[in-house]
C-alpha positions in Angstrom: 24.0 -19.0 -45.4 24.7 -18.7 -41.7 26.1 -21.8 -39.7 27.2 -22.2 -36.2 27.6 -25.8 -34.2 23.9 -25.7 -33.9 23.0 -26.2 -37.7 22.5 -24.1 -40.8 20.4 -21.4 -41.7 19.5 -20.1 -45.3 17.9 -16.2 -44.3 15.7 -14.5 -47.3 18.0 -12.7 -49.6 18.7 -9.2 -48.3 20.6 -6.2 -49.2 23.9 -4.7 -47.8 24.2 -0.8 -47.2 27.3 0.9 -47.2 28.3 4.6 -45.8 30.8 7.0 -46.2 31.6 9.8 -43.8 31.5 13.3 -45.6 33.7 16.5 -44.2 33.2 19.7 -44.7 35.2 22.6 -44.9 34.9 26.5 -46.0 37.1 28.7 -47.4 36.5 31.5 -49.0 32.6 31.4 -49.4 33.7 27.5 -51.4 33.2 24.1 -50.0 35.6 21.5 -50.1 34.2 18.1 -49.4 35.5 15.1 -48.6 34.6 11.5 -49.1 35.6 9.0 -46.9 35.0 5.4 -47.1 35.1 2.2 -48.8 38.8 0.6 -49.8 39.0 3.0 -53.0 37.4 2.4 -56.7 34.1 3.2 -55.3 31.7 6.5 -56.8 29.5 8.4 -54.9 27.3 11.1 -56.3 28.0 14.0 -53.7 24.5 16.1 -52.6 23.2 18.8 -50.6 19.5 19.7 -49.7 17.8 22.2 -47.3 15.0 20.5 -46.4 16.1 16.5 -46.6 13.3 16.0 -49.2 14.7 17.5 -52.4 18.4 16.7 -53.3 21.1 18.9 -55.9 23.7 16.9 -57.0 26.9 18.6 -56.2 29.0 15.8 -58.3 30.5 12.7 -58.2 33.8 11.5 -56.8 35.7 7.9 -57.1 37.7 7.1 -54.1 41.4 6.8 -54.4 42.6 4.2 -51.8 44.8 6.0 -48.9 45.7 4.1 -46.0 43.0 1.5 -45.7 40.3 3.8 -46.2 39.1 5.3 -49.7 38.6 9.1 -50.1 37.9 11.9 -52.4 37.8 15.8 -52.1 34.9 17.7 -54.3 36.2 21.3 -54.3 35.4 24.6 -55.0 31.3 24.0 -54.1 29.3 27.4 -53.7 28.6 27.9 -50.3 24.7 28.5 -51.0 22.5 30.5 -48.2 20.7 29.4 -45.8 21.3 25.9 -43.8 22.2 22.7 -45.9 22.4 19.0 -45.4 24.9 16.7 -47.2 25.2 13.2 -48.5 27.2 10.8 -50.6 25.1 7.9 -52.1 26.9 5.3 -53.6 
């Protein structure tokens, strides 16, 4: 429900999406990604694809609450050839 002085609204039910931010570093011909988001407890199921159509899943991480924010470091991900794009779906 939404209300405001002017009455009250009941909208269709909807759903909510939440993001995390995801950084990338390299070392060494490995990734090591981070997981950023949420208030910790939450999973997301880490994945990379080349062509935003077909995703590998790279793994899953829980977020560990650290300062407000939750976040989680998948490390020691092949570097793969050519260019990638990344996500965390929760």
């Amino acid at each position: 429900m939404v209300s405001n002085a002017r009455g009250v609204i009941t909208p269709a039910p909807m759903s909510a999406a939440l993001f995390a931010r995801v950084n990338i570093a390299v070392s060494g011909g490995m990734l090591s990604i981070e997981v950023v988001g949420g208030s910790g407890g939450e999973v997301w199921r880490v994945e990379r694809s080349s062509d935003l159509l077909t995703w590998e899943s790279l793994g899953t991480v829980e977020l560990e609450a650290n300062g407000g924010l939750g976040s989680r470091v998948l490390s020691d991900v092949p570097l793969g050839g050519g260019s990638s794009f990344f996500r965390a779906v929760g």
